[in-house]
PyMOL CGO cylinders between C-alpha atoms (Angstrom):
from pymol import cmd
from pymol.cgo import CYLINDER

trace = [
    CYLINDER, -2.27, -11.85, -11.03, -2.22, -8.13, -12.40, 0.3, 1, 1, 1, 1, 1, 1,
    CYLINDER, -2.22, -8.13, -12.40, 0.50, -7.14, -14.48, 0.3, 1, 1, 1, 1, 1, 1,
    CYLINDER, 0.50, -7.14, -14.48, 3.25, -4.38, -13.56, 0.3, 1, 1, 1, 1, 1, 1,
    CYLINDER, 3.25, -4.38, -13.56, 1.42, -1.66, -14.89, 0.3, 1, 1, 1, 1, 1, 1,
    CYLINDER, 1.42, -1.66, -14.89, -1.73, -2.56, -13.02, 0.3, 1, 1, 1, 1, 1, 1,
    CYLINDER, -1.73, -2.56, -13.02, 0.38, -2.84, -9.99, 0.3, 1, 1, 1, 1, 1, 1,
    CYLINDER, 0.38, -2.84, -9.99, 2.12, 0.73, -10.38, 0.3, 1, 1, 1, 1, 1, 1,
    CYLINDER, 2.12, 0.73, -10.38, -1.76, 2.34, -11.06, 0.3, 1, 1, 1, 1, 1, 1,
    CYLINDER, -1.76, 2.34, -11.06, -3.64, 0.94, -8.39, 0.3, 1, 1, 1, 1, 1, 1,
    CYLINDER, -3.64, 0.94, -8.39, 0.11, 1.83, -6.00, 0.3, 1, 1, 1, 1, 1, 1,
    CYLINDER, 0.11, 1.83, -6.00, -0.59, 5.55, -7.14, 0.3, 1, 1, 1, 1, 1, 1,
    CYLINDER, -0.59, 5.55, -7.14, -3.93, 5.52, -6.50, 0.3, 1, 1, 1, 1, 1, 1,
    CYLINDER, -3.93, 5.52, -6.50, -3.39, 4.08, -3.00, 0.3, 1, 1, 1, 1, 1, 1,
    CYLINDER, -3.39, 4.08, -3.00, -0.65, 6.43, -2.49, 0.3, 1, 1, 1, 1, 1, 1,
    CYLINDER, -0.65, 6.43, -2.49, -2.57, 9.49, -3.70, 0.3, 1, 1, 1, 1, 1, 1,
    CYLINDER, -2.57, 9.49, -3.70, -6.03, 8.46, -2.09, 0.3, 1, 1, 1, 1, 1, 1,
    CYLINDER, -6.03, 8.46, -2.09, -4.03, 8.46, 1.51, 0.3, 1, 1, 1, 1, 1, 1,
    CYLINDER, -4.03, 8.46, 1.51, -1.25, 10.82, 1.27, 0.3, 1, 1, 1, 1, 1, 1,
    CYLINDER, -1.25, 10.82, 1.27, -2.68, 13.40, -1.59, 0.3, 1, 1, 1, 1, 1, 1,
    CYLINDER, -2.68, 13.40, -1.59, -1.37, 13.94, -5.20, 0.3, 1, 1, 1, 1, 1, 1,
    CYLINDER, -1.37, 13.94, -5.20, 1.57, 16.06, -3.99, 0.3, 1, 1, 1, 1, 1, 1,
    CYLINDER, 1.57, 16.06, -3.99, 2.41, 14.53, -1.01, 0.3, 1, 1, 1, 1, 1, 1,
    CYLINDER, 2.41, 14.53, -1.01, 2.41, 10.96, -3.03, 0.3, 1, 1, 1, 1, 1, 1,
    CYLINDER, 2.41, 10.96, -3.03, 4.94, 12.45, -5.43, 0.3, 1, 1, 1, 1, 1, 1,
    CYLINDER, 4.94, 12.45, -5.43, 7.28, 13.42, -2.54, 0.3, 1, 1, 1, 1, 1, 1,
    CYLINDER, 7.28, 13.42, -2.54, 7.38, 9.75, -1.48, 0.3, 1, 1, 1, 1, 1, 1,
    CYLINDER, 7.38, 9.75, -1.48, 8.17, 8.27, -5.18, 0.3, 1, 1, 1, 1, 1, 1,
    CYLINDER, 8.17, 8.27, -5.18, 10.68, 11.04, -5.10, 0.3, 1, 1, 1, 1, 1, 1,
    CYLINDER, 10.68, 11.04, -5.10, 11.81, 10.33, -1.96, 0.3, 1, 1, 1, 1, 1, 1,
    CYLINDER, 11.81, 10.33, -1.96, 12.12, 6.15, -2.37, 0.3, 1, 1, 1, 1, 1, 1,
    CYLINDER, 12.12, 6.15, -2.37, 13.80, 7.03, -5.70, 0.3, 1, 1, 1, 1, 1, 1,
    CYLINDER, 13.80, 7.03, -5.70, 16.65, 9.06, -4.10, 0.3, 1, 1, 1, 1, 1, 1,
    CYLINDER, 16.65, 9.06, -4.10, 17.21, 7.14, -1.51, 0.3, 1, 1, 1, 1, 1, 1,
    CYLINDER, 17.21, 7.14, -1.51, 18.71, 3.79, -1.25, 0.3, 1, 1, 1, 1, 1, 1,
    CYLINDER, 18.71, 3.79, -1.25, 15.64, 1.53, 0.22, 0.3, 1, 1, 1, 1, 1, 1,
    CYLINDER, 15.64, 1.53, 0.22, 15.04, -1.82, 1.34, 0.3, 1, 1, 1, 1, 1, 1,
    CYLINDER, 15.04, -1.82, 1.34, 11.34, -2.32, 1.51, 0.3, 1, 1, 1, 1, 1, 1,
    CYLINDER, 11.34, -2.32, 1.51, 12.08, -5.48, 3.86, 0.3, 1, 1, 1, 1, 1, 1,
    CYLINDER, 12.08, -5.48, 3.86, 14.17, -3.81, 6.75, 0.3, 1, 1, 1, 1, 1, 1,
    CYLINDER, 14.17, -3.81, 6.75, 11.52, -0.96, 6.24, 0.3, 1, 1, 1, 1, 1, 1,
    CYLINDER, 11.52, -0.96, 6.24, 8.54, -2.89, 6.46, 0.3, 1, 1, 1, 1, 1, 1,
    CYLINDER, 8.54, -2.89, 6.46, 9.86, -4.84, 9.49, 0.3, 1, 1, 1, 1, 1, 1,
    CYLINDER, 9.86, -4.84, 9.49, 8.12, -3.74, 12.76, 0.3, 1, 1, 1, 1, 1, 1,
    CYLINDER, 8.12, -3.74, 12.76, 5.81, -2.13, 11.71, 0.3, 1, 1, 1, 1, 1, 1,
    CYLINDER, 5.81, -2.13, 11.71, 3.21, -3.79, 12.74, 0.3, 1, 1, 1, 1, 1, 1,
    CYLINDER, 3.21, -3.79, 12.74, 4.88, -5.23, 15.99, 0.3, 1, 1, 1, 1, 1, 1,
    CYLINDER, 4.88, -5.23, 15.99, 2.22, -3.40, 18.37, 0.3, 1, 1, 1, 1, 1, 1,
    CYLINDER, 2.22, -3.40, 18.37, -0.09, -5.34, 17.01, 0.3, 1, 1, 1, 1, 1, 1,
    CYLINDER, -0.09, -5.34, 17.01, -1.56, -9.26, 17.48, 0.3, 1, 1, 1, 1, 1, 1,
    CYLINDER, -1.56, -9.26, 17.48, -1.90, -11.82, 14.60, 0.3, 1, 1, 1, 1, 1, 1,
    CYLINDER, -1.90, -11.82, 14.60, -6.05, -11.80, 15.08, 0.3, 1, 1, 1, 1, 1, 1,
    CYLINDER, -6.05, -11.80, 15.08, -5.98, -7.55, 14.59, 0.3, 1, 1, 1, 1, 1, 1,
    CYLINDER, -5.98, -7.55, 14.59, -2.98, -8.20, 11.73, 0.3, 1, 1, 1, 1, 1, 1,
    CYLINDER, -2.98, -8.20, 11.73, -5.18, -10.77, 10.02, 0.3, 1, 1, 1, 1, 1, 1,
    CYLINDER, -5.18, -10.77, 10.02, -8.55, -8.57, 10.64, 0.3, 1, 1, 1, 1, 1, 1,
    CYLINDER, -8.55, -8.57, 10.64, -6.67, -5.95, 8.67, 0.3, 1, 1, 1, 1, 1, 1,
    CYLINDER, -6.67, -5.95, 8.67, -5.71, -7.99, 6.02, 0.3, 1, 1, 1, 1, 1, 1,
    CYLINDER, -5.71, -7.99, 6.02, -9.13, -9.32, 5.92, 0.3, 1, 1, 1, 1, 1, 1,
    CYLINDER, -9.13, -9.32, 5.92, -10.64, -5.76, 6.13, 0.3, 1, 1, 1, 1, 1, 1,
    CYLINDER, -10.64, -5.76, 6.13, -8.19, -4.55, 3.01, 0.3, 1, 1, 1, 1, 1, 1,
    CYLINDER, -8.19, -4.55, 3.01, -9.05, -7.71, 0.76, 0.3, 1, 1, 1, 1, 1, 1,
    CYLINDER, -9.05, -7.71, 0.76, -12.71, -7.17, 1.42, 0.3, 1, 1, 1, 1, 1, 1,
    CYLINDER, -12.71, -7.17, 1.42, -11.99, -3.41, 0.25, 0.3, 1, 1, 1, 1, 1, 1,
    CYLINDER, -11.99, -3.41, 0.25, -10.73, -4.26, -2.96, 0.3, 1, 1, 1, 1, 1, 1,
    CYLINDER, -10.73, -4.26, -2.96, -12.80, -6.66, -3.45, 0.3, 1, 1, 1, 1, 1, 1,
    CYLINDER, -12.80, -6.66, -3.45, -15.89, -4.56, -3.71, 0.3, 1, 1, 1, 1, 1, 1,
    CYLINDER, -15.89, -4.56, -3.71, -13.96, -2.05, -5.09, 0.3, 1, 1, 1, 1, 1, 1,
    CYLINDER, -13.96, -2.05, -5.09, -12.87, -4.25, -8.19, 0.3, 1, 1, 1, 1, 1, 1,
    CYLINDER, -12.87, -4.25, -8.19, -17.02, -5.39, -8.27, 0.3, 1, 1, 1, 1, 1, 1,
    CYLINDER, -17.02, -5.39, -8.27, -17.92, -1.88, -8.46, 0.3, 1, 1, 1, 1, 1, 1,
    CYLINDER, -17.92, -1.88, -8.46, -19.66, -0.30, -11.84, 0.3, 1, 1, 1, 1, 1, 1,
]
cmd.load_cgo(trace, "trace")
């Protein structure tokens, strides 16, 4: 289990590794400022999509960060 501050670094790192450093700062900005509910938001967002290519994703990310965390 990683702590909080674990989670909040590797979050940023995700964040600035796909959206850029300053384009990753609008978003904490922007989830900051406004009132959010990560449930409602998260909800449909993958509803184009079957369990098998949901679960090939998930399996895909794991295996990611797995390596990643085996790296030197």
């Amino acid at each position: 289990m990683m702590t909080n501050t674990e989670i909040r670094l590797k979050g940023l790192q995700i964040l600035a590794e796909y959206l850029g450093d300053v384009e990753a700062e609008r978003f904490i900005a922007l989830i900051q400022r406004e009132p959010f509910d990560y449930t409602k938001w998260r909800q449909g967002m993958d509803d184009d999509l079957s369990i098998e290519k949901i679960s090939k994703k998930a399996m895909a990310l794991r295996m990611k960060d797995s390596e990643q965390s085996h790296a030197p």
